[in-house]
VOGU-3710 file (C-alpha; in Angstrom, 3 decimals, decimal comma):
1> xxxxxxxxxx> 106,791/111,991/117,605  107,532/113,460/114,314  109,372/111,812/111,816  112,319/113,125/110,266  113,667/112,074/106,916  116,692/113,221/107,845  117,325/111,615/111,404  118,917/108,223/112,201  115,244/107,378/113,786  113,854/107,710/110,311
11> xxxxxxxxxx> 116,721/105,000/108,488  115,851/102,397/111,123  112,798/101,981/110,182  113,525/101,478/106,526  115,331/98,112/105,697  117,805/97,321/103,102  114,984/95,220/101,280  112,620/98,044/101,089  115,832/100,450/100,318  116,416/98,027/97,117
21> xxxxxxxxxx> 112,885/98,585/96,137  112,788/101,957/96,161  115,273/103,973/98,444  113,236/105,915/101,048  110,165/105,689/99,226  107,853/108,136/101,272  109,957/111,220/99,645  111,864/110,358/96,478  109,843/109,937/93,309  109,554/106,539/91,797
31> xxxxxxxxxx> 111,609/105,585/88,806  108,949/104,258/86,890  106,998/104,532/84,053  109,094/107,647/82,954  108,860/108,686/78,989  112,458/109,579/80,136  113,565/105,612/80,101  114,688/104,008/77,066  113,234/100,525/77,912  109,694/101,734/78,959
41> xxxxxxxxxx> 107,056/99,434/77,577  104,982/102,208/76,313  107,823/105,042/75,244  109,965/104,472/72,858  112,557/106,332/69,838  111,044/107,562/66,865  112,857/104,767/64,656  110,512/101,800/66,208  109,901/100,402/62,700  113,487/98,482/63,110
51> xxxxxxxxxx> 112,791/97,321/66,537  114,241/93,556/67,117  113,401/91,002/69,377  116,291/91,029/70,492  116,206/94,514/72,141  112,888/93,580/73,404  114,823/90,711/75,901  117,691/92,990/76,822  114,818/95,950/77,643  113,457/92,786/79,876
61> xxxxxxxxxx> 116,670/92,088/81,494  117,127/95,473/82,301  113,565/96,231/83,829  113,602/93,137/85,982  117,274/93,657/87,307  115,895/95,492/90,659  113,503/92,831/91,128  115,797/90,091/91,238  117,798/91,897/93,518  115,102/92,749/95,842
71> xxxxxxxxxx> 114,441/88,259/95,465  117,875/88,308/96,579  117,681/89,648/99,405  114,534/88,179/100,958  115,761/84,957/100,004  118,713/85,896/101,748  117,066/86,711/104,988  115,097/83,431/104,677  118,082/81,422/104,379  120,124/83,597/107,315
81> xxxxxxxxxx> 120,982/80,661/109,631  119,868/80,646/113,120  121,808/81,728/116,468  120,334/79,691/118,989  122,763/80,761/121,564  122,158/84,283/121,264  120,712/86,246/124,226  117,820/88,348/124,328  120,046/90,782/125,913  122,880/91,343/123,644
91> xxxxxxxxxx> 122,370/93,988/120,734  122,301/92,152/117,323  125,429/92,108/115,078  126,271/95,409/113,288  126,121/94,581/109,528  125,621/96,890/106,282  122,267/94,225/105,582  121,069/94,695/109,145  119,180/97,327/111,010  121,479/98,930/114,108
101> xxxxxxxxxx> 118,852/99,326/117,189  121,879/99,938/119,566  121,882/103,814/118,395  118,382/104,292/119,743  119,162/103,258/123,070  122,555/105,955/123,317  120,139/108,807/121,648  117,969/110,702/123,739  116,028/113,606/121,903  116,271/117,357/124,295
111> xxxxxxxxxx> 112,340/117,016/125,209  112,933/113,642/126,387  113,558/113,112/130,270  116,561/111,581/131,065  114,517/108,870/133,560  112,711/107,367/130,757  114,219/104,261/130,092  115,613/103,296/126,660  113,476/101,356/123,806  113,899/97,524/124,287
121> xxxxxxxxxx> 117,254/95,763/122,558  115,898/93,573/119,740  117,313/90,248/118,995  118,552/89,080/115,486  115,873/87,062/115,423  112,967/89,864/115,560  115,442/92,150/113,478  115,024/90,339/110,695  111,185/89,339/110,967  111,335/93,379/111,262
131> xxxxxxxxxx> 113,352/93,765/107,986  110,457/91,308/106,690  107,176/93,216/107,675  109,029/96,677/106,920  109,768/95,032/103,104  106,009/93,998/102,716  104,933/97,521/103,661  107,275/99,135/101,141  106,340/96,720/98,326  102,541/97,588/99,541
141> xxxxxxxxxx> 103,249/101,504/99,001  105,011/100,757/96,305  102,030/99,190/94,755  99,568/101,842/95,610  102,059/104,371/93,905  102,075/102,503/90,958  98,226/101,878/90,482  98,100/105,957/91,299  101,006/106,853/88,490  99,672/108,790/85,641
151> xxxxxxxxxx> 101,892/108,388/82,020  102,148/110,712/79,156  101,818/108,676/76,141  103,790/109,650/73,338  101,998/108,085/70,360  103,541/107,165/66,942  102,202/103,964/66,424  98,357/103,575/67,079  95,883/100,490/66,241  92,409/100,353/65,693
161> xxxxxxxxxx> 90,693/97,064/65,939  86,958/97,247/64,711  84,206/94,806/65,050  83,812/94,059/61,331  79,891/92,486/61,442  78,237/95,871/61,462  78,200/97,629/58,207  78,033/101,020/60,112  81,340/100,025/61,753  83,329/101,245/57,997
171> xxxxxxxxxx> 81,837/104,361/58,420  83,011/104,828/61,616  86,239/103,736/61,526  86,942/105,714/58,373  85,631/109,158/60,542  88,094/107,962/63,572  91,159/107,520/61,395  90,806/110,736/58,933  90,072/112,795/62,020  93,371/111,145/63,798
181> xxxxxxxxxx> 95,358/111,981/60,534  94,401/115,631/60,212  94,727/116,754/63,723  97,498/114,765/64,713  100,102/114,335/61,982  102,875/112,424/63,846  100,349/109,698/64,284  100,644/106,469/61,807  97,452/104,563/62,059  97,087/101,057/61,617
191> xxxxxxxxxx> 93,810/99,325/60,916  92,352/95,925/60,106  93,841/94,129/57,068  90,593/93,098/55,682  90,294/96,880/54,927  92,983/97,182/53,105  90,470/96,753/49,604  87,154/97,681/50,799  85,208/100,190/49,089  83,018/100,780/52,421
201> xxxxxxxxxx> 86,251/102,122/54,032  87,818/103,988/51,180  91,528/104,515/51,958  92,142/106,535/48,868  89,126/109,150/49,607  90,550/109,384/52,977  94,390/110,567/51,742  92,265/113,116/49,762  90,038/114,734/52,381  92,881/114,694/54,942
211> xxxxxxxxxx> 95,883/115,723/52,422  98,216/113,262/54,097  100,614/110,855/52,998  99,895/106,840/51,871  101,948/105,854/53,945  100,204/107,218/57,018  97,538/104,268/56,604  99,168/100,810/57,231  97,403/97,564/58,231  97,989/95,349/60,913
221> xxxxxxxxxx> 97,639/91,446/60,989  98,249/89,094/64,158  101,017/87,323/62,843  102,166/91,252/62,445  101,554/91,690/66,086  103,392/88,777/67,126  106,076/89,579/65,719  106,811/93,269/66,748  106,374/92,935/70,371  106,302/96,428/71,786
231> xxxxxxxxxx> 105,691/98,510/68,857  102,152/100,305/69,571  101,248/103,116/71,321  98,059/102,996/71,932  95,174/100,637/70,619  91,614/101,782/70,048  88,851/99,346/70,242  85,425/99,869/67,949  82,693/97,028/69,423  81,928/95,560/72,438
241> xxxxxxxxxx> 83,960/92,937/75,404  84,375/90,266/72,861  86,468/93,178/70,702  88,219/93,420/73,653  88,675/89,936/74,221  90,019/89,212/70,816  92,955/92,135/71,340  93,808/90,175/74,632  94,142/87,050/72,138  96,195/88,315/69,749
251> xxxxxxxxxx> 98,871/90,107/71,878  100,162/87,525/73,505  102,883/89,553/75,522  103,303/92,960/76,075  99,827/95,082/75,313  99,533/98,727/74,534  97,344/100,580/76,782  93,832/99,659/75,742  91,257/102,592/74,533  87,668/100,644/74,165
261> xxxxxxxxxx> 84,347/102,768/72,147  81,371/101,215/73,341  79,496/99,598/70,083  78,160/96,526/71,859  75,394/95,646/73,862  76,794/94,956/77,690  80,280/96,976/78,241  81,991/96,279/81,194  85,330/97,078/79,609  83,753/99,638/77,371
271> xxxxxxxxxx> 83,512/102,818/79,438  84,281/105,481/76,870  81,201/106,724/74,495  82,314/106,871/70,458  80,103/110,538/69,980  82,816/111,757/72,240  85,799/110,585/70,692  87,185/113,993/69,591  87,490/115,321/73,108  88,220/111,865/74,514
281> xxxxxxxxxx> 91,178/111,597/72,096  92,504/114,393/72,497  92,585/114,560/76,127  93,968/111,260/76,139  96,880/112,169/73,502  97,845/115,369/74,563  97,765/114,380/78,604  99,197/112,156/81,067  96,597/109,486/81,935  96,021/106,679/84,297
291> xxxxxxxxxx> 95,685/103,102/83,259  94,149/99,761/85,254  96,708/96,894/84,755  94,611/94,660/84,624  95,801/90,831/85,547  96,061/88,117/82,695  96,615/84,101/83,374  99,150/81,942/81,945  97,563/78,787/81,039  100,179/76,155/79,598
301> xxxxxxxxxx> 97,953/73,211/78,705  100,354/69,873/78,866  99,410/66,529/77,499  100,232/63,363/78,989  102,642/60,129/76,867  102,381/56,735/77,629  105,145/55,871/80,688  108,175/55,453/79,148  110,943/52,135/80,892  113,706/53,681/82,412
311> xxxxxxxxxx> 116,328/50,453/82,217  118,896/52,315/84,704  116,057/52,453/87,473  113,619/49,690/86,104  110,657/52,043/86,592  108,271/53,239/84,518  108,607/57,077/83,894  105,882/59,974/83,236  105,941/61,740/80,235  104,360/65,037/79,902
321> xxxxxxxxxx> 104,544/67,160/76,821  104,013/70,913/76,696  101,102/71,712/73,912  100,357/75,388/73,684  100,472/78,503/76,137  97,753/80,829/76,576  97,487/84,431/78,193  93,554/84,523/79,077  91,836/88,155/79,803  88,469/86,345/81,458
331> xxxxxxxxxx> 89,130/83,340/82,510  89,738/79,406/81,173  87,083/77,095/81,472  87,328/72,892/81,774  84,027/71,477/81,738  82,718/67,731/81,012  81,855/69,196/77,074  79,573/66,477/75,127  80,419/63,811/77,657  77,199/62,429/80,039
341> xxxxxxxxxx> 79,322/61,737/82,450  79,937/64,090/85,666  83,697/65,278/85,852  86,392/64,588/87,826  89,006/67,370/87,863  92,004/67,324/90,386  92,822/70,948/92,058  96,309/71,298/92,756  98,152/74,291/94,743  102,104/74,164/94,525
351> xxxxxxxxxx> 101,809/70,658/93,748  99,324/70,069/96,541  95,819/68,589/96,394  93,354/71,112/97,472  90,171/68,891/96,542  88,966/66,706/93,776  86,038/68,603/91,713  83,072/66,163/91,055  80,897/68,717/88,904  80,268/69,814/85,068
361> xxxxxxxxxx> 83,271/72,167/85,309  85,815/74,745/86,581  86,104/78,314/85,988  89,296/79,894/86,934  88,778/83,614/86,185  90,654/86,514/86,760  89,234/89,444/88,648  88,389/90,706/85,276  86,638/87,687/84,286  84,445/87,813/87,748
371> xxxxxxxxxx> 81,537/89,492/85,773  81,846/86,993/83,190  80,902/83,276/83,281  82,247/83,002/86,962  79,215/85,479/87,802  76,609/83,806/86,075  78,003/80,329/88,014  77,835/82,069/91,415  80,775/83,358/91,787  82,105/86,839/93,613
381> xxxxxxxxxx> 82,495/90,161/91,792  86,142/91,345/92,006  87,560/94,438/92,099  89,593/94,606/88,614  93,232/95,642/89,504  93,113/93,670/92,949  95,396/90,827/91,756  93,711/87,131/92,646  92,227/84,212/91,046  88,929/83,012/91,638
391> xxxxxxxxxx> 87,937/79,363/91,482  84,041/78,849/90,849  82,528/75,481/90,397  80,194/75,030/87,282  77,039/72,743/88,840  79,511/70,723/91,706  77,770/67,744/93,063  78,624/69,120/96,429  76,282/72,106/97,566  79,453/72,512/100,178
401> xxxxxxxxxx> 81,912/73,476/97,291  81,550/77,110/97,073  83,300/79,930/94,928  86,875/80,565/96,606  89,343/83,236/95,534  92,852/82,447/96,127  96,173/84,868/96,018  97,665/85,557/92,962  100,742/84,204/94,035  99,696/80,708/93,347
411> xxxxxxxxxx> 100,474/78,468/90,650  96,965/76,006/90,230  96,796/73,023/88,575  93,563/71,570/87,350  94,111/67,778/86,016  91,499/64,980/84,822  91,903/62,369/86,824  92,668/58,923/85,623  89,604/57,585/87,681  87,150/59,823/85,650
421> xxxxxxxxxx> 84,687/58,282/83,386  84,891/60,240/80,627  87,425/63,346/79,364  87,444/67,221/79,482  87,296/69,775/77,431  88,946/73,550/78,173  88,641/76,540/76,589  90,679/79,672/76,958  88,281/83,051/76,831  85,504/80,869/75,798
431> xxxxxxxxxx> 87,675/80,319/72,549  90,636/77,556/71,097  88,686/74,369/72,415  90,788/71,577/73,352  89,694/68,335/74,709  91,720/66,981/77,735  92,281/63,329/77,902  93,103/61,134/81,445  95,901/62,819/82,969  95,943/65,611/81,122
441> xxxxxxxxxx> 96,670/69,312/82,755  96,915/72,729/82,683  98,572/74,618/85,392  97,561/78,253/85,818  99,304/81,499/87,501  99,739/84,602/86,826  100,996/86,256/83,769  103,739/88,522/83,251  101,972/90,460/80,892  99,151/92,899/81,860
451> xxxxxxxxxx> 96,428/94,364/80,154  96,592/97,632/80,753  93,262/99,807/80,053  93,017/103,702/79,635  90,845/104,632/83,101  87,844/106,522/82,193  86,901/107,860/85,993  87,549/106,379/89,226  84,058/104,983/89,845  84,188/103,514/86,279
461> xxxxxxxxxx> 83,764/99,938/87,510  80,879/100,581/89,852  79,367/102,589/87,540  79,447/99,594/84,704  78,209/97,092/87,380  75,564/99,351/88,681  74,633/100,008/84,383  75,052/96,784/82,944  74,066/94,034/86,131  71,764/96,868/88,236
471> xxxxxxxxxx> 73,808/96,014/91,488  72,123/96,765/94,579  69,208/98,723/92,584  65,425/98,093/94,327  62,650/100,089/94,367  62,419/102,749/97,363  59,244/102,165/99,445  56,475/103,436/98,543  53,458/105,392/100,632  50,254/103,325/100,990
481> xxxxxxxxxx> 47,903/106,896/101,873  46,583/106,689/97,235  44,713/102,887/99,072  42,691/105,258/101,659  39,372/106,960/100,731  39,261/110,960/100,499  37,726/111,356/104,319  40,871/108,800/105,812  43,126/110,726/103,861  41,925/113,904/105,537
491> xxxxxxxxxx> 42,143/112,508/108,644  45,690/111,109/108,452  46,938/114,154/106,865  45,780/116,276/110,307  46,990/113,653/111,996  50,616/113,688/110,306  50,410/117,262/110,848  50,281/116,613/114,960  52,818/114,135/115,211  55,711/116,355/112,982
501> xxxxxxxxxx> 54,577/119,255/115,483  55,054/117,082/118,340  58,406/115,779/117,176  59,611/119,368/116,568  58,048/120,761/119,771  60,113/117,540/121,118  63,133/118,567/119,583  62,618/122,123/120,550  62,298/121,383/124,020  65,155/118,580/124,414
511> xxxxxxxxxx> 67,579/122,030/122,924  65,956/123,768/125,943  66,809/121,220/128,452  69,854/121,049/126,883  70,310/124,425/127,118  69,436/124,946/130,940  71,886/122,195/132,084  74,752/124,105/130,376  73,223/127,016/132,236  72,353/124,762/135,452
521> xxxxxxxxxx> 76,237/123,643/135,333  77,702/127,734/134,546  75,427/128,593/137,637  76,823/126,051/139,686  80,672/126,934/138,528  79,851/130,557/139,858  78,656/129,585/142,919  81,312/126,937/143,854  83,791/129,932/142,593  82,031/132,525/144,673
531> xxxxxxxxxx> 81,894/129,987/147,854  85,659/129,411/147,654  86,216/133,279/147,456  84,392/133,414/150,517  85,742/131,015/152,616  89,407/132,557/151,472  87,974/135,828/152,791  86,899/134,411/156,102  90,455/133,046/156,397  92,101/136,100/155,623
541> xxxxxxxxx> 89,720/137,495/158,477  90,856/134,766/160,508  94,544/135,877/160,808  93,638/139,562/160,476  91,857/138,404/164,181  95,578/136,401/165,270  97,077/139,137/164,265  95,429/141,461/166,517  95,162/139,197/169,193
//
């Protein structure tokens, strides 16, 4: 049966959760990521220079509203008490949060047949386990939409982070930003401080050639970053991962979609080519385009006090103290460090002991991070905008503790035991070492904050696996006829030549047989049809004969 948007058949099946998501969300456009919003991440007025904090947390407040009201009502149907004297007979209570199955039974459609009996009354029970799976399915669509929405950037504000080691890299820049400046003159470009007084980069030659203001060129540091959250466009990247790596560092909320020039060596994240930056660019800046959010982890690392007396209770009390926070790209790393001594790291889900890690280390890495360090310690490759965290073991002790990848739903918790020998040390996108002492911990979920990455093709991730790690490459098999002398290789030539006639004539002839059963079986139709004519005939003659008679 056909469903119509516009019949009661078609409201049933959409609850009030999935409504508060997105209202009917097979034919009305979603409201999001829209240049037309005035708190979009990535859109914003001309006059961005006197952006505030401030603004930044209302903008939040107002972008998370309809999620907190979708929480609302799941955790309303969670907490709905139970009826345990309800019926399975009795139609569920009509409600404005509830789904009314009593107006399928009274409907009958005009091809329907009156005798067919009506659909089966629901309890409240499997009404709102209903409302449930229906809610999942529209926050699963919902998600597809959004990994399949395409955004027109409106750039003011771009940054270009460059991989300073490489004397060629001046050069380059300096080509990227005066073409940006003459072809694009709404367009303020920010660069690396350290350029601000090099010769190699020339900022004064480049106001010349490109006839453009000073104050077009402006330079960028990360306490600058950190403190005007929201205020690029788009950033370019000039190097390789670890360029990469260090923009993930430094913006340590939101983060402008991510453009990345391949100048290093591997390039998993690098899928664009610099030689094509002029058509890349402008494609990019003139179109809508599609971008992988890509998942970050939020690492807060605690340290642990000395139990404190509590004289109201006489016992002794924990005390934790939160050290830093960290938003890691790849992945965050605790491993034994200097120490000779094996590890002993506690695993924790939700406060829950999962297992106790006797090895030289833990990698928690983010599907982005699965070609990374947790690859090279046995761990899966990961799709990079399926959201999950994988847990690989560096070395365990245990050839029974393999790689595991858990929901990104999840907070972890990795803690050095008090029983361990020795301490820990983490390190968050192989960088800001810390050393973890006895009851020390970091717990781990998900961040808030993507990392969104300008898509360069839909196969781009295969195609960097299949460049960079030669997945699933071998050599095809070869023929073994160059080992045979010049009379065998006569011989099995004619002989090849025999067998691919016989497997034609084979094939020719199996079409034939083929060919006279469908014949065979037309035959035998005509005669079955001719028989029955006949024996009507003789019938016919039959009562002709009664007739007479």
């Amino acid at each position: 049966m056909k469903e119509d948007h516009n019949s009661n058949l078609y409201q049933t099946r959409v609850s009030p959760v999935t409504a508060a998501i997105s209202t009917t969300y097979e034919h009305k456009p979603i409201n999001i990521l829209k240049n037309q919003t005035d708190d979009d991440d990535y859109h914003h007025h001309s006059k961005r220079n006197n952006y505030s904090p401030s603004q930044s947390h209302n903008n939040n407040a107002n972008r998370l509203y309809n999620i907190d009201q979708t929480r609302d009502m799941i955790r309303k149907l969670s907490e709905e008490p139970k009826n345990h004297t309800a019926s399975s007979s009795s139609p569920p209570p009509s409600s404005s949060s509830s789904v009314s199955f009593s107006s399928l039974s009274n409907q009958q459609p005009p091809t329907q047949s009156t005798t067919t009996p009506p659909p089966p009354i629901r309890t409240k029970g499997s009404n709102t386990h209903f409302q449930y799976a229906t809610t999942a399915y529209g926050v699963r669509m919902l998600s597809k939409d959004i990994s399949n929405t395409k955004i027109d950037l409106e750039v003011e504000n771009l940054m270009i982070v460059t991989k300073l080691n490489d004397v060629s890299l001046y050069y380059l820049t300096r080509e990227l930003v005066e073409w940006i400046l003459i072809n694009f003159p709404s367009i303020t470009v920010y660069v690396d401080a350290a350029l601000k007084d090099s010769k190699k980069f020339a900022a004064s030659d480049i106001y010349k050639d490109s006839k453009c203001k000073e104050s077009r060129i402006k330079y960028w540091t990360p306490e600058f970053v950190d403190q005007n959250d929201v205020f690029f466009d788009l950033c370019v990247t000039m190097g390789g991962d670890g360029t990469v790596l260090f923009v993930s560092s430094i913006f340590k909320r939101h983060v402008p979609p991510i453009l990345s020039f391949s100048l290093g060596s591997l390039g998993f994240l690098t899928n664009f080519k610099f030689e094509n930056f002029r058509q890349d660019l402008k494609k990019i800046l003139s179109s809508k385009i599609k971008t992988n959010l890509r998942m970050r982890l939020e690492c807060n690392l605690y340290k642990r006090h000395e139990p404190e007396f509590d004289p109201k209770t006489g016992k002794k009390i924990c005390v934790v103290e939160l050290i830093s926070t960290h938003h890691v790209l790849n992945e965050v790393t605790i491993d034994r460090g200097p120490s000779p001594f094996i590890s002993m790291l506690e695993l924790y889900s939700e406060d829950n002991l999962m297992t106790v890690a006797q090895a030289d280390g833990l990698i928690i890495a983010t599907p982005t991070g699965s070609t990374a360090y947790s690859l090279s310690a046995g761990g899966s490759l990961i799709y990079p905008t399926v959201n999950a965290i994988a847990v690989t073991p560096i070395c365990p002790h245990t050839l029974s503790f393999r790689p595991i990848i858990l929901p990104e739903s999840m907070t972890l918790k990795v803690k050095v035991s008090t029983k361990s020998r020795g301490t820990a040390w983490a390190s968050f996108d192989g960088k800001d070492r810390v050393e973890l002492q006895k009851g020390d911990f970091i717990k781990i979920s998900a961040s808030p904050y993507f990392f969104p990455t300008v898509e360069c093709s839909n196969t781009e991730f295969i195609n960097s696996i299949s460049r960079t790690l030669n997945w699933n490459q071998r050599e095809q098999q070869k023929s073994l006829t160059h080992m045979l002398s010049r009379k065998n290789q006569e011989k099995y030539a004619t002989e090849a030549k025999v067998i691919k006639h016989q497997n034609n004539s084979d094939s020719s002839y199996i079409e034939e047989v083929e060919k006279c059963d469908d014949t065979d079986s037309e035959t035998a139709a005509d005669e079955d049809n001719e028989e029955g004519e006949e024996i009507e005939e003789d019938d016919s003659k039959k009562d002709a004969v009664k007739f007479v008679l």
